[in-house]
C-alpha positions in Angstrom: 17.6 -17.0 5.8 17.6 -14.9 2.5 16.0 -11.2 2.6 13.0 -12.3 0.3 12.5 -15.4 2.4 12.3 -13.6 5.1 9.8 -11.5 4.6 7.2 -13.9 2.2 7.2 -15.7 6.2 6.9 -12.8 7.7 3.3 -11.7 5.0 2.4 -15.1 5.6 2.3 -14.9 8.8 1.2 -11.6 9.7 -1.9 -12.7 7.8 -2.2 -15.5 9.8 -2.6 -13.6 12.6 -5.2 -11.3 10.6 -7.8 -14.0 10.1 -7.1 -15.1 13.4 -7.0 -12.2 15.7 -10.7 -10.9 16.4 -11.2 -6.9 15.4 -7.4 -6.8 13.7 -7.6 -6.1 10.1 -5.9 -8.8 8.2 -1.9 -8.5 7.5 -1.3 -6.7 10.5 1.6 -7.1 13.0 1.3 -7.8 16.6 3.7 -6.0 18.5 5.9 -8.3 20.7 6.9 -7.4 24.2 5.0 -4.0 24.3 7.8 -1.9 26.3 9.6 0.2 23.7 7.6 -1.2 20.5 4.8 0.7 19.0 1.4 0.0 19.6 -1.3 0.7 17.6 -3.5 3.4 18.4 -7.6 3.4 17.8 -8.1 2.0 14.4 -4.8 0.0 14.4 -3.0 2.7 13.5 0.8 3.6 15.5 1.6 6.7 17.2 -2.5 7.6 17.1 -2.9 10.3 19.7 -6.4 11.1 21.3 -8.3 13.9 19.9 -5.9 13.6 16.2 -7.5 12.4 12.9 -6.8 9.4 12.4 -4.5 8.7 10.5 -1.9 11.5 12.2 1.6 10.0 13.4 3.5 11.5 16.9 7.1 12.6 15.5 10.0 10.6 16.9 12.8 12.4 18.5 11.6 15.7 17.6 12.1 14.7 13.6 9.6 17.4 12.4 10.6 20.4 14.5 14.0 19.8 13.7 13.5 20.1 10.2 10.7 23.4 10.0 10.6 23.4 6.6 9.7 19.5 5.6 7.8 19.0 8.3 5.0 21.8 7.7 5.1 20.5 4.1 4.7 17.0 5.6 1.7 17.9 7.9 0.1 19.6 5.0 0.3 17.2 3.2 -1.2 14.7 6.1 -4.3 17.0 6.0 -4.8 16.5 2.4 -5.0 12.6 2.8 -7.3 12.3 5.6 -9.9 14.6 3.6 -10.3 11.4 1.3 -11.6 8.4 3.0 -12.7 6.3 0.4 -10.0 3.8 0.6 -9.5 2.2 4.0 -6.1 2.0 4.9 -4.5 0.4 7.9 -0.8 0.0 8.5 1.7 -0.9 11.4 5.2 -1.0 12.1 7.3 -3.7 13.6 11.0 -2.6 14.2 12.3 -2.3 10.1 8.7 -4.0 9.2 6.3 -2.2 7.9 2.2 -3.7 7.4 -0.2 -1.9 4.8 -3.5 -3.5 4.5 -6.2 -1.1 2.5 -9.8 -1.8 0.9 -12.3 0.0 -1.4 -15.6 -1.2 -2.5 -16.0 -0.5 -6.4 -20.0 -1.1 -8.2 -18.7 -3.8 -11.0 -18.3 -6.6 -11.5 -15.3 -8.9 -10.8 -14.7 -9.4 -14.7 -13.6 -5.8 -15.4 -12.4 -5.2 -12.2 -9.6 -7.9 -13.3 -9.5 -6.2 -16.1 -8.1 -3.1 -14.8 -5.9 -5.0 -12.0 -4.0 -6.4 -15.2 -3.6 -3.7 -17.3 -0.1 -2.9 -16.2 0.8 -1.2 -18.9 -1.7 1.8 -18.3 -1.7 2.0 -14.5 0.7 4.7 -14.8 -2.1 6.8 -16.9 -4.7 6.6 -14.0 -2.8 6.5 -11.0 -1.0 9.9 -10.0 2.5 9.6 -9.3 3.3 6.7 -10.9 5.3 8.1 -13.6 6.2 4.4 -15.4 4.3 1.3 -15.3 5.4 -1.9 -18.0 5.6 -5.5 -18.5 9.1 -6.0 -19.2 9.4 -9.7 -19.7 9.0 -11.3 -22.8 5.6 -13.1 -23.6 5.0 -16.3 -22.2 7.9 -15.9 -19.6 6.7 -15.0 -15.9 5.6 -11.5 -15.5 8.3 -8.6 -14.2 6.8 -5.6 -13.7 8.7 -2.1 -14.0 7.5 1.3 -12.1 9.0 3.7 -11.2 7.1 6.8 -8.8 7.6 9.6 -6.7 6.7 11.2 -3.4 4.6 14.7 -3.7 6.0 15.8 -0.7 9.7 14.7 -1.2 10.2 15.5 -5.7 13.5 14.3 -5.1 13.5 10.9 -3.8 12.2 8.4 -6.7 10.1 5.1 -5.9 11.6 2.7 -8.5 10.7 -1.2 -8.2 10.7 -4.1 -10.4 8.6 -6.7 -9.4 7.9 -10.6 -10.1 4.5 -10.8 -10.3 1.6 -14.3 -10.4 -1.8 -14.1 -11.3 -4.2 -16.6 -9.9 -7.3 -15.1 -12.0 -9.7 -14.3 -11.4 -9.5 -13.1 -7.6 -5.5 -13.2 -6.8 -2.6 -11.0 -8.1 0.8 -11.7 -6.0 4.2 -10.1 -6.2 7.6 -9.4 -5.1 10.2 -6.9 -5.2 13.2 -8.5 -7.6 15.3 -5.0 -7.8 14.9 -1.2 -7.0 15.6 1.3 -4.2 12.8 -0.9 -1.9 14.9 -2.9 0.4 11.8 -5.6 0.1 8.7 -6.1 -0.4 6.0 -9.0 -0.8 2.2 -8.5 -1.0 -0.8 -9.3 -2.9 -4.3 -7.7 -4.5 -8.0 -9.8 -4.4 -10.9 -9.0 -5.8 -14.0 -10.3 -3.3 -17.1 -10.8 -4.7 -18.7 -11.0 -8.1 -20.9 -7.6 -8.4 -20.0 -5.5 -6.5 -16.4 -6.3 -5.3 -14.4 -4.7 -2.8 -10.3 -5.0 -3.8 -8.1 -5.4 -1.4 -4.6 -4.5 -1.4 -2.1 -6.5 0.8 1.7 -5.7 1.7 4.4 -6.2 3.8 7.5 -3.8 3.4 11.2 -3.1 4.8 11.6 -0.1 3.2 15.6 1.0 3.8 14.9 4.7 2.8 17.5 6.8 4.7 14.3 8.9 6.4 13.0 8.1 9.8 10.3 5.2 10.3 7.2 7.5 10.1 7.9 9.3 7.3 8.2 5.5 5.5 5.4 4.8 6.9 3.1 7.7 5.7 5.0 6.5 2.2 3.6 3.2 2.0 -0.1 4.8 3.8 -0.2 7.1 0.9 1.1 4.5 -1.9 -1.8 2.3 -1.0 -4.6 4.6 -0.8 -3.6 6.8 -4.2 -3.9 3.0 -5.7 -6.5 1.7 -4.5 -8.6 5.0 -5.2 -7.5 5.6 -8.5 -8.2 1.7 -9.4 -11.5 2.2 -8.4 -12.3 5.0 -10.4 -10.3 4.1 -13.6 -13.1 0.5 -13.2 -16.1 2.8 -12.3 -15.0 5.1 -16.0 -14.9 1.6 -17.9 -18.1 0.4 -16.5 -19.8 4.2 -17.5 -20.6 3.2 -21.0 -22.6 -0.1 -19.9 -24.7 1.4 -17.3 -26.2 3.8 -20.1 -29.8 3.3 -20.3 
């Protein structure tokens, strides 16, 4: 079975198993045979360790002490994301598999919150390390959508993706990774509700970086909740003006 294939089966399903699975957020993966697979912690997150914000991640092997220098800049960089909780994120790990799902609530309506889903072309002006952010395919032609990113903890190692992308407006964005230094990646956005909405942000991932699997997986944690925070405060700036009295 093809890469892509692969995984669109494996998103489908794993958000099967989200509607299905009582106190699971949706898009999660349900570890298979327990004994040398991680399990989620409280909150559905992996490696969670009692008495750690959530959110925290056990090194494995001894990753971070054998590196000093990455891995205080790595933890410092932990605390800075569990000081914002606006966006919910959860994610999980299944052997190369990686399962983001993350919400945020947002006081508009779904109009211009669609608005500012599909504004490709200025993402990268509201949300912070996305360096490039453009439509690349001709009008009229299915969407491909070019970005290109980086890491603030790792400068070095670019994010760069181009995805094929389907609107189903005005609730649904879906899209896949086509080229780039992601191995693959499927995954969708919704907007639920009319006024407010809360956007949801759905992905499943195999990453490939040459890093080990938590340090991917703090990635794709922080990917999702930069986004999903800066969306909703690049649709609360636009609805500013109409709330005027």
């Amino acid at each position: 079975m093809p890469l892509l294939q692969r995984l669109a089966t494996l998103f489908a399903f794993s958000r099967r198993r989200g509607r299905n699975t009582p106190g699971r957020p949706k898009c999660f993966f349900s570890p298979r045979g327990g004994a040398g697979r991680a399990q989620p912690g409280p909150g559905g997150l992996t490696g969670h360790t009692p008495g750690r914000p959530e959110g925290f991640l056990r090194p494995i092997g001894g990753w971070v002490g054998r590196r000093p220098a990455l891995g205080a800049l790595y933890a410092l960089w932990l605390v800075a994301v569990v000081a914002h909780a606006d966006a919910r994120v959860r994610v999980q790990a299944n052997e190369a598999v990686i399962s983001v799902y993350a919400e945020i609530d947002s006081r508009v309506d779904r109009d211009l919150a669609w608005a500012v889903l599909t504004d490709y072309n200025r993402w990268s002006e509201f949300i912070p390390d996305l360096h490039v952010s453009r439509v690349i395919s001709p009008p009229g032609e299915p969407i491909r959508l070019e970005q290109r990113g980086s890491i603030p903890w790792l400068p070095n190692f670019p994010l760069v993706m181009i995805a094929l992308v389907e609107e189903y407006p005005p609730r649904t964005i879906r899209f896949q990774r086509i080229a780039g230094n992601i191995q693959a990646l499927v995954g969708e956005w919704q907007i639920q509700g009319k006024s407010p909405v809360r956007l949801v942000y759905r992905a499943t991932v195999m990453p490939g970086f040459p890093m080990p699997p938590e340090a991917s997986i703090e990635i794709f944690r922080h990917d999702a909740k930069v986004r999903l925070e800066a969306m909703a405060r690049e649709m609360e700036r636009r609805a500013a003006p109409s709330r005027k009295p």
